[in-house]
N, C-alpha and C positions, 0 to 999 in steps of 0.2 A: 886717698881713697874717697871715693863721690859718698854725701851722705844717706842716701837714698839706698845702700845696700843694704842689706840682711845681716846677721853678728853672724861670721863662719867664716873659713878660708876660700880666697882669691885665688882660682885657677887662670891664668893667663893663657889663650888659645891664641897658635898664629894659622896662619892658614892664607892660601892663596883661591881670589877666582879668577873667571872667564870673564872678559866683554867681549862682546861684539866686534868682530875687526871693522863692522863700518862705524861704530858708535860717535859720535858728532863731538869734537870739540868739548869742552865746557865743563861746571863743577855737575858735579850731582852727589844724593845724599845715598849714605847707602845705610838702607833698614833691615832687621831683621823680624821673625817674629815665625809662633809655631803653629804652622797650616793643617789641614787636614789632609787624611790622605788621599783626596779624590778633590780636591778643591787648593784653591792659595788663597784662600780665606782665613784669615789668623781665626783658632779655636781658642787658645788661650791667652787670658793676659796673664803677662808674666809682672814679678812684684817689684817691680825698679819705673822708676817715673820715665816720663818721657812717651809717653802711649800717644797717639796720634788719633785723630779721629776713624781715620780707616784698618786700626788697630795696630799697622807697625810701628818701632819702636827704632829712631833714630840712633844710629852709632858714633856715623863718621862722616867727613864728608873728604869726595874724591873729584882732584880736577886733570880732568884727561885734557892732555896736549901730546897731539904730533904723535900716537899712539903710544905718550908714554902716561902714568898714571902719580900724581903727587896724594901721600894721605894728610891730611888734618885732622889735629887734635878732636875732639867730637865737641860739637856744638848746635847747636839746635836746629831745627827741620824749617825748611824756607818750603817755596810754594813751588821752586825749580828740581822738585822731583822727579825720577825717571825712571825707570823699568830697569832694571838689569837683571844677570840670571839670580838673584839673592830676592830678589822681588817682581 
């Protein structure tokens, strides 16, 4: 368990998204974080490290090949960011 959590129970969420059928090759990081409701402006930070300058919060990282999708363990937020529908 990453030390940076809170003392409480570990809910584990799976969950699937969408990309883009043209989305381009390549890894990209996928962030999360909680918007407004008329904006995708992160309103809050949430209490777990990892906050990013433009306030999302790195999970995972995902490398799309040949429209398939590999996940990686999470690790830190590079500068090869990219829009997806989570961000």
């Amino acid at each position: 368990m990453p030390k940076d959590l809170p003392p409480g129970p570990v809910n584990e969420v799976a969950d699937n998204i969408s990309l883009p059928a043209d989305l381009p090759p390549g890894e990209y990081t996928l962030s999360v974080a909680v918007v407004g409701a008329t904006t995708e402006e992160p309103v809050i930070k949430l209490g777990i490290a990892g906050r990013s300058q433009d306030g999302w919060y790195a999970l995972s990282k995902l490398t799309v090949i040949l429209n398939t999708i590999l996940n990686h363990p999470a690790s830190t937020q590079t500068n090869n960011e990219q829009s997806s529908a989570m961000k």
